[in-house]
C-alpha positions as CSV (number, residue, x, y, z in Angstrom):
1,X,0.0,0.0,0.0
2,X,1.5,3.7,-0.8
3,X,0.2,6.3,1.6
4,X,0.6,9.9,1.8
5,X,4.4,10.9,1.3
6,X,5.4,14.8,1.7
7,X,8.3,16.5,2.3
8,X,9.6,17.6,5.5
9,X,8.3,21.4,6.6
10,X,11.5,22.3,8.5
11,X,13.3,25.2,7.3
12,X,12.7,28.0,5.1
13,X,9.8,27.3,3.3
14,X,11.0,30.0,-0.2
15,X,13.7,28.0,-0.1
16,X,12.5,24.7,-0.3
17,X,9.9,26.1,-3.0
18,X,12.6,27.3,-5.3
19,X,14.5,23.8,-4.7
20,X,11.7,22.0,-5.5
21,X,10.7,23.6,-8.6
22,X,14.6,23.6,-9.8
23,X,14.2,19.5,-9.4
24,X,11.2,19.2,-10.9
25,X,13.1,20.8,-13.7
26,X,16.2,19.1,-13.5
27,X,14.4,15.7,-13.4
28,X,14.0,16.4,-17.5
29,X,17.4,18.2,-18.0
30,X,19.9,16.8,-15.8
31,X,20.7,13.1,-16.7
32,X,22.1,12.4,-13.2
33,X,18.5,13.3,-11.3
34,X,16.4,11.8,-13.8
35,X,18.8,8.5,-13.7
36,X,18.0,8.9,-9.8
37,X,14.5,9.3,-9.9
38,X,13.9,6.7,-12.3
39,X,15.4,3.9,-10.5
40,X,14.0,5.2,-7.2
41,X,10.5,5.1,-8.7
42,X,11.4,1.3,-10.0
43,X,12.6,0.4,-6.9
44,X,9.1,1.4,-5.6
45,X,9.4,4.8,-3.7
46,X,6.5,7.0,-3.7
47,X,7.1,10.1,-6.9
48,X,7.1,12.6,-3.5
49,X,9.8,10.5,-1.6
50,X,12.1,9.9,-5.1
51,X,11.5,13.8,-5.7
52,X,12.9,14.6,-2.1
53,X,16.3,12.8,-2.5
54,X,16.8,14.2,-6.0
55,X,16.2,17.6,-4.2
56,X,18.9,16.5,-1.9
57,X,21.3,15.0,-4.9
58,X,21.1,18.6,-6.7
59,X,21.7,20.4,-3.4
60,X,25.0,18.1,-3.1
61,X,25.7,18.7,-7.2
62,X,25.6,22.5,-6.5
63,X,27.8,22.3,-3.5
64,X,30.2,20.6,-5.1
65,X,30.5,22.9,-8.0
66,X,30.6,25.8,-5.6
67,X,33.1,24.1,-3.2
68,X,35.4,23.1,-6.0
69,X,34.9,26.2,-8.8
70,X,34.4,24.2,-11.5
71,X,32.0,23.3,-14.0
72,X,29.0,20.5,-13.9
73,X,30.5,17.0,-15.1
74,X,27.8,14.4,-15.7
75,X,28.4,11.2,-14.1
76,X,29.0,8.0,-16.2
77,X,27.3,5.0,-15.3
């Protein structure tokens, strides 16, 4: 049975508006998210739950760019 799944409400709620919407986004663009999401959703998470740790992957994607100056690399699997 899949119940209700939605994300956490701690923190600043703009923020986590303009994060979601950037990986709704990047769940079309960015081959790394989408490659997440998918196999998330196949392994049988909830769309809400698979959404929430791609929000977290592109979080850790634009740290790393940040952290490191460089530019984007897509991942080979």
């Amino acid at each position: 049975i899949k119940g209700y799944t939605a994300l956490s409400k701690t923190g600043p709620s703009h923020l986590r508006a303009k994060l979601y919407m950037a990986t709704v986004s990047a769940k079309q663009h960015n081959p790394d998210i989408r490659r997440q999401y998918e196999r998330l959703l196949a392994a049988g998470k909830a769309k809400m739950s698979a959404l929430g740790a791609a929000m977290r992957k592109l979080v850790q994607i634009c740290f790393g760019v940040v952290k490191n100056q460089s530019e984007f690399q897509v991942q080979t699997a």
